[in-house]
Every structure is written in structure tokens, then in C-alpha cells.
VOGU-3710 file (C-alpha; in Angstrom, 3 decimals, decimal comma):
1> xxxxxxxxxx> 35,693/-9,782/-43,616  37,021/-6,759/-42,262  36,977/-5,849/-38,654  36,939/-2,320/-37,857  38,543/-1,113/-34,164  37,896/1,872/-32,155  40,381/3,616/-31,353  41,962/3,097/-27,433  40,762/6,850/-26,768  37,756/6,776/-28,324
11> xxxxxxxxxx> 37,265/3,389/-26,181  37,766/4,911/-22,746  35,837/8,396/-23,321  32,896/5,425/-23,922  33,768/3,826/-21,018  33,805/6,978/-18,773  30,213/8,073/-20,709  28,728/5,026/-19,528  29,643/5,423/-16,288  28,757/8,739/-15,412
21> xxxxxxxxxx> 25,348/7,872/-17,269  24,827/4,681/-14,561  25,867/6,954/-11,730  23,825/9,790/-12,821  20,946/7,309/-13,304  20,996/5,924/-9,677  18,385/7,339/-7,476  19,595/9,879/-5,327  19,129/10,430/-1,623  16,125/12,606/-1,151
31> xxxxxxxxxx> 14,778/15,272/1,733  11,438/15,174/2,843  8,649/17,791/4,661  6,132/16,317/6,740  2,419/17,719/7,365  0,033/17,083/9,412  -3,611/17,639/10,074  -5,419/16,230/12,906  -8,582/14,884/12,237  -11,869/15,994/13,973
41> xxxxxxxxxx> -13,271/11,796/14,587  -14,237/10,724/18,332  -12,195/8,709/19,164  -9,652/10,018/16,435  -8,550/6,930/14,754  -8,084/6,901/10,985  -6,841/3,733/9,657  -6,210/3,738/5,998  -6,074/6,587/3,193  -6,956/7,329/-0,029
51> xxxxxxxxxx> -5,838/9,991/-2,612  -9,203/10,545/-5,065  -9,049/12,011/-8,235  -10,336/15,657/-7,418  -7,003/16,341/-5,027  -9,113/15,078/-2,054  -7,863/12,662/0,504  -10,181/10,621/2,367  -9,750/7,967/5,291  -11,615/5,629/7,368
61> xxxxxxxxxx> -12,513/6,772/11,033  -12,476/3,103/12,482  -13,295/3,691/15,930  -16,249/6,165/15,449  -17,341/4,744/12,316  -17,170/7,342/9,943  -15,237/8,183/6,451  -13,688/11,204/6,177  -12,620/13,314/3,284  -9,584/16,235/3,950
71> xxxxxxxxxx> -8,895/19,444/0,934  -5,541/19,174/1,321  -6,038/22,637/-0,098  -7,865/24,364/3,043  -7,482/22,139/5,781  -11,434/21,673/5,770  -12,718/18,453/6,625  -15,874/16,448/6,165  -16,817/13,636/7,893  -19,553/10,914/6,744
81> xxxxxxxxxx> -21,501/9,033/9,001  -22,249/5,040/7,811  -25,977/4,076/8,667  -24,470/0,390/10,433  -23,913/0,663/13,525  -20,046/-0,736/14,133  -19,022/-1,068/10,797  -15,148/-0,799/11,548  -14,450/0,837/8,369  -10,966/-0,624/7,767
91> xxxxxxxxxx> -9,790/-0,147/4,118  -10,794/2,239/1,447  -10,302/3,078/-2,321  -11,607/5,495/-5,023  -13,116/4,335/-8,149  -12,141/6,527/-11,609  -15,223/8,681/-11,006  -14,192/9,179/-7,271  -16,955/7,395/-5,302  -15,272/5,701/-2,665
101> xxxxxxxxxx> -15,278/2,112/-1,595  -14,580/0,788/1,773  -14,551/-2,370/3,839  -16,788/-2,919/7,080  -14,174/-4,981/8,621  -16,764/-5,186/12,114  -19,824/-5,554/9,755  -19,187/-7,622/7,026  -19,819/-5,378/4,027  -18,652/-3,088/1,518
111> xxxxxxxxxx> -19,754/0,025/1,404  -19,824/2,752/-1,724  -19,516/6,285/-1,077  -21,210/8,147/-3,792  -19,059/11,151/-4,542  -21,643/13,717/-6,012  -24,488/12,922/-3,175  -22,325/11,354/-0,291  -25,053/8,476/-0,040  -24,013/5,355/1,070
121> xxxxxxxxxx> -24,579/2,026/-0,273  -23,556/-1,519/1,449  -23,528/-4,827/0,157  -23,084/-7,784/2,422  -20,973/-11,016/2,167  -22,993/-13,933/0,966  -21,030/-15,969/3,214  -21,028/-15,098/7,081  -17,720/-16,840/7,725  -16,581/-13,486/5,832
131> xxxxxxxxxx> -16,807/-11,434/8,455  -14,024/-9,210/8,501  -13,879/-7,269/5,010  -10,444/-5,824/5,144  -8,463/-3,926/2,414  -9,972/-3,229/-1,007  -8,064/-2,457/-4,192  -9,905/-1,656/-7,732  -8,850/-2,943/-11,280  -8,638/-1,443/-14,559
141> xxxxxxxxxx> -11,976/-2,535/-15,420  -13,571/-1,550/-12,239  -13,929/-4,728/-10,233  -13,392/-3,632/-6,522  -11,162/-6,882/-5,271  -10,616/-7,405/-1,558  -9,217/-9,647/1,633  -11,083/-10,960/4,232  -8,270/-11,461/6,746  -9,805/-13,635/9,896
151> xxxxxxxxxx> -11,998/-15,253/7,138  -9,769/-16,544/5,286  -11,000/-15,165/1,682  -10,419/-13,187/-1,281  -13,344/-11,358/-3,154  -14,053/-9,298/-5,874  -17,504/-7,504/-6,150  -18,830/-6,342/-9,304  -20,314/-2,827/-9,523  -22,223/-3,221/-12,218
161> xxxxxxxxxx> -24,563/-5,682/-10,446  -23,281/-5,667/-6,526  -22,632/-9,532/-6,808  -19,838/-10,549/-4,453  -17,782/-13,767/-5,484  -15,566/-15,458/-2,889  -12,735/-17,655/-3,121  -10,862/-19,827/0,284  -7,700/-19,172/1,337  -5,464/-21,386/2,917
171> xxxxxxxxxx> -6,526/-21,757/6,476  -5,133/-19,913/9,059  -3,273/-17,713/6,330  -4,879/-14,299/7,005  -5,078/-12,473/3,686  -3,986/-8,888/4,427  -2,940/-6,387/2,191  -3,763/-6,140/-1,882  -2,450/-4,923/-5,011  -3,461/-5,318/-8,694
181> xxxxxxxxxx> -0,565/-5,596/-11,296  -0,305/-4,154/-14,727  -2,075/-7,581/-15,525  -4,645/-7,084/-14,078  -4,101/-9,579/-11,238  -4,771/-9,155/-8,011  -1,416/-10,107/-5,110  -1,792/-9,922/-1,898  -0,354/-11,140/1,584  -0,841/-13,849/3,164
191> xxxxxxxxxx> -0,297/-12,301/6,924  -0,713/-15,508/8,985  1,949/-17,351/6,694  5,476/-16,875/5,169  3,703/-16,115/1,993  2,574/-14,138/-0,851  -0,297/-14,926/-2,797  -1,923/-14,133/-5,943  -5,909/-14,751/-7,512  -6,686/-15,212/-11,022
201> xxxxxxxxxx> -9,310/-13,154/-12,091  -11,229/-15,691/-14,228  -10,691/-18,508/-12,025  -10,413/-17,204/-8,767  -8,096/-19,376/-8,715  -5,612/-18,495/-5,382  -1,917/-19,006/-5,978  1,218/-18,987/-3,410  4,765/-18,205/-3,432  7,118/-18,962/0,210
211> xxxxxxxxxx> 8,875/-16,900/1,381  12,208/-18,383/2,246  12,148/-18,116/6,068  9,238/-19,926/7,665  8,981/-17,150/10,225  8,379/-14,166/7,244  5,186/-12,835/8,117  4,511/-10,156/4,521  2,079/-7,688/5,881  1,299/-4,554/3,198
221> xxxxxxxxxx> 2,240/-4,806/-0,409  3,255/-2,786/-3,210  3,644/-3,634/-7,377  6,868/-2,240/-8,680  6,912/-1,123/-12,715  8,336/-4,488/-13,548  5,375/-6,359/-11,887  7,672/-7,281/-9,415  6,257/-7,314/-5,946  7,466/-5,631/-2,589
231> xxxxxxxxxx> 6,311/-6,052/0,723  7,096/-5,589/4,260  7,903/-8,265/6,426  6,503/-7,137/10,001  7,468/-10,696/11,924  10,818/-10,652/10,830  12,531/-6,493/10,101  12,536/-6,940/6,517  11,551/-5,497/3,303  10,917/-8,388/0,727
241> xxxxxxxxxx> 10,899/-8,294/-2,564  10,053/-11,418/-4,923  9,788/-11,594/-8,681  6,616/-14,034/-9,317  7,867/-14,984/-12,451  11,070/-16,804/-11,388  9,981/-17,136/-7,863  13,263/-15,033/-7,098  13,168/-13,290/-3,026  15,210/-10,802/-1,387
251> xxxxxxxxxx> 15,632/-9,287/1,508  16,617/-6,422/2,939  17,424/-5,707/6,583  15,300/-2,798/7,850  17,158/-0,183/9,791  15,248/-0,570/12,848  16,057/-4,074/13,383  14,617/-7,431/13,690  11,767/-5,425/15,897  10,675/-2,925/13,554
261> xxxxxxxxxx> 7,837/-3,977/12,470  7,535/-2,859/8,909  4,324/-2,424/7,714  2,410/0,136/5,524  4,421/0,514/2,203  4,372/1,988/-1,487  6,306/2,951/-4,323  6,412/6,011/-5,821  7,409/6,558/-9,943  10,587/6,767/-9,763
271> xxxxxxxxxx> 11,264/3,420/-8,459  11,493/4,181/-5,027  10,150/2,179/-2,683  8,729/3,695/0,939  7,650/2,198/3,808  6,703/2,763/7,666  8,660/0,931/10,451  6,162/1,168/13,422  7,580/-1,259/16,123  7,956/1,687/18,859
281> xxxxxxxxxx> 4,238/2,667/18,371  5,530/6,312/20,206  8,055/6,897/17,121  7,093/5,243/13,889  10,159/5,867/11,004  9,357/6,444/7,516  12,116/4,550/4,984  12,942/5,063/1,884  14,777/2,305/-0,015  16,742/2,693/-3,482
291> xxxxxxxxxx> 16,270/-0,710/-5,228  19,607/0,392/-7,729  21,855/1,484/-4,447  20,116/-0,825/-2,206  20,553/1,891/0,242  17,959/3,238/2,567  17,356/6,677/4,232  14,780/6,993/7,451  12,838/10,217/8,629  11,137/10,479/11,771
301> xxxxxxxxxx> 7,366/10,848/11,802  6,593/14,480/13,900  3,715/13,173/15,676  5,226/9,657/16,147  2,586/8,054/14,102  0,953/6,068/16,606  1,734/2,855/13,921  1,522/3,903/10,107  -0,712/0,990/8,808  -1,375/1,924/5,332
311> xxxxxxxxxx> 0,041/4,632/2,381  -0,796/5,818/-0,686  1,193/7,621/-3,767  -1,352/10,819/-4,892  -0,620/13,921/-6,710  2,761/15,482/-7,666  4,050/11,253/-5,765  3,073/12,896/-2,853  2,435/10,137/0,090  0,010/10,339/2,620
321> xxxxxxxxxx> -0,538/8,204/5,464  -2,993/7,876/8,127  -1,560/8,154/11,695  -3,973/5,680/13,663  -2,621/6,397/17,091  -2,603/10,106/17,346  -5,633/11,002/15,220  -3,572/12,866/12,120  -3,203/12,434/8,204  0,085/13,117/6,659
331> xxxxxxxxxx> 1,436/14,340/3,808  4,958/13,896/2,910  6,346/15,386/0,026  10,011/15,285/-1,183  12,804/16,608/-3,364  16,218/15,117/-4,445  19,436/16,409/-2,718  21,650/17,577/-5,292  24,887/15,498/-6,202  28,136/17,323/-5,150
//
């Protein structure tokens, strides 16, 4: 057998290839622009945001029970009243044809937003411990899955029909914020716990994973490429990130410290992972975290946010947030600093 060699040279020039490739593949630090728009619900108090498919971004107005939907495009806003009185509109999510689904987290219901008529449909939880609807999420095939945080419960409704199916949750464990993976199944948080847990679609069948410190309390959520899944750990300063597979967790430190409260959170396609700190309710921080680096960059909110509690990726991996305390939606949009 003969063995063939590189030569030393042709070795090293390799070498050096290969690392400027992994260095120029690293994410670099970015620079962000923040908008605003401020809007017109009494009391002003959006709670969660949604990017639909026609540009549009629409909210819930939780306090004055209405959804809204913003044109990014002309400032113009529209805002929907629901026919329950109360409803505490807490989460929200568009379907592929951009009717809108939200959760009466004071009313026990979810409501559909039709997109061409703007009538509203609710369908109520066959089970009145389910009281508190509270973050929605849709699947590839349509299913609108969701938590029922003080009742302990994860549901799914089917559109097709309006049936609502309900599976228990651990007692006492809160489920908060939901994602669906590339799998189609659905993970969520289990807020009043130090875990994460996951639903089988078929089954409805609930799954955990602990989180290594008993005082982790995972809030929001987000599903990384690799079906790997990052959240923020608002008891404890920390984004997580655990690999279901292996059961692997990490943690990283948030800049803000132990009291930062880290809570809305989302990825965007390059990797990146973004979150809200909003432990000094006057100045929320938005971070920005480079799984390769491990490194993290934070940007002050103009406003102050008022607490951040949920974001979304939309157009162009713009991110918009909604601004509970001081009334606004944001947009933030970003660009890469150039490498010296």
C-alpha cells in the first residue's frame, strides 16, 4: 500500500484555510435600531405579538380587551373589540391564511380572528378548572396547541371541528410558554418548576426534563435549527439551553445578574438567540447571545419596556415585541458590524 503525504506547506496553507473559514463563520457582533409605536388601547397594555403573513403585526390589548393589528408600513392601527366581556386576551398566533388565534386567559376560551371579515369566534374549555388559556402556538398541520398556566394543562384544539382536547400537568407546575419543533412536537415551560416539558401529539402524552438547579424557574421558550431548545430562566439570571435528546443543559449567566429576570425570547435564522431581561421594569435590556462565541451583546429598550413578555421573528428576522408597561410595539431590526 502506498501512502501518499502532503506536503508541510501545502499542510499549513490548509490549516490557516480552516481557520479563517471557522472565524469567518462565527456570528458576528451586530447593531440594532429600535422603533416604536404607541398603541391607541385604554388602558394601553399589549401583552404578546404576532407577525402575520400579509406584513401585519397584531397584539393583544389585555387590559381593555381588544386585539389589535399595526401596518408596520403606515403606522395605522386597528383595534378589534372581543364580544366577552373580560376576556384577558393573553397570547396570540396567526394561522397560514392569517386569521388570528388568541387565548382568553380571564375567560377561558380561544378565540379566532377571521382575517378577511374581522369576526370573532370563541370556543370554550370543556373543563372549567382550565381557566386561564395562556399562550398558543400552531403546528404544521394546523392544530392550534396551547398552556393553561394556573390550570395546570396543555391543549390542542382542532380547527377543523373546534374540539378542544386536554391533557394534566404536573400540579403546581404552571405551563407557560410553547413552541412546536421541526417534529411537530409541541415544548413548553413548566414555569412553577425547574422544568421543561414536552406533549406528544398522538398521546398527549406530557413529558419532563429537570433542569439542574431546583430553583430554575424556564419562563418563554424558543426551538433552535437543531431542535434543541432555549429558554430563559427568570428565577435564577440565566439563559438555558437543553438538548432533549441527551438530556444535555447549559447555562449561561445573563448580563444583568442573578435579578434580571429573563423572560420573552427567540431566535432568529442565523442562529442567534435574543432575549429580554426585564427585572428593572423602568429599563428592560434586549440580549443577544452567540451560541458559537458564547458571547452576548445588550441594547437598551428606548421606552424602557415596561417588562418585554413575549417576541416574535417576522419579515426580513425582524423582531418585534410588545412593551406591556408603556403601551408601545417594537420593532428591532439589525445589521452585522463589519470585521476589522
Amino acid at each position: 500500500m502506498r501512502i501518499s503525504r502532503l506536503p508541510a506547506v501545502v499542510c499549513a496553507l490548509a490549516v490557516t484555510a480552516a481557520l479563517v473559514s471557522a472565524r469567518a463563520a462565527r456570528l458576528p457582533d451586530v447593531e440594532v435600531t429600535i422603533d416604536e409605536w404607541t398603541t391607541p388601547s385604554t388602558p394601553p397594555y399589549p401583552h404578546d405579538p404576532e407577525f402575520a403573513p400579509d406584513g401585519s403585526v397584531w397584539y393583544t390589548g389585555q387590559r381593555a380587551n381588544v386585539v389589535g393589528r399595526l401596518d408596520p408600513a403606515t403606522g395605522q392601527f386597528k383595534e378589534i373589540a372581543l364580544p366577552t366581556p373580560n376576556s384577558g386576551p393573553h397570547g396570540l398566533v396567526a394561522d397560514k391564511d392569517g386569521n388570528i388565534w388568541y387565548t382568553g386567559n380571564g375567560a377561558a376560551l380561544i378565540g379566532k380572528i377571521d382575517a378577511k371579515t374581522g369576526q370573532v369566534t370563541e370556543f370554550k374549555m370543556p373543563d372549567p378548572k382550565a381557566r386561564d388559556p395562556h399562550t398558543p402556538i400552531i403546528d404544521s398541520h394546523g392544530t392550534v396547541w396551547f398552556t393553561v398556566q394556573g390550570g395546570n394543562f396543555v391543549g390542542k384544539l382542532n380547527p377543523a371541528d373546534g374540539k378542544v382536547t386536554l391533557a394534566a400537568a404536573s400540579p403546581n407546575s404552571r405551563p407557560y410558554g410553547i413552541k412546536v419543533n421541526s417534529k411537530g412536537i409541541p415544548f413548553f415551560d413548566l414555569f412553577g418548576t425547574n422544568k421543561i416539558g414536552s406533549i406528544d401529539p398522538a398521546t398527549m402524552t406530557i413529558a419532563e426534563y429537570p433542569l439542574p438547579d431546583p430553583a430554575a424557574r424556564p419562563r418563554r421558550i424558543a426551538i433552535a435549527k437543531d431542535d434543541t431548545v432555549y429558554y430563559t430562566d427568570y428565577g435564577r439570571g440565566f439563559l438555558g439551553h437543553l438538548d432533549p435528546v441527551t438530556k444535555k443543559v447549559e447555562e449561561f449567566a445573563s448580563p444583568g445578574g442573578p435579578r434580571s429576570r429573563p423572560y420573552a425570547v427567540d431566535i432568529t435564522s442565523d442562529g442567534a438567540v435574543w432575549y429580554c431581561e426585564t427585572g428593572d421594569n423602568a429599563k428592560n435590556m434586549l440580549v443577544r447571545f452567540a451560541p458559537d462565541t458564547r458571547r452576548m451583546q445588550t441594547f437598551a429598550i428606548p421606552s424602557g419596556g415596561g417588562t418585554v413578555r413575549h417576541m416574535v421573528v417576522g419579515k426580513n428576522d425582524e423582531l418585534w415585541l410588545a412593551e406591556s408597561g408603556v403601551g408601545k410595539i417594537a420593532r428591532v431590526r439589525w445589521k452585522a458590524i463589519a470585521a476589522d
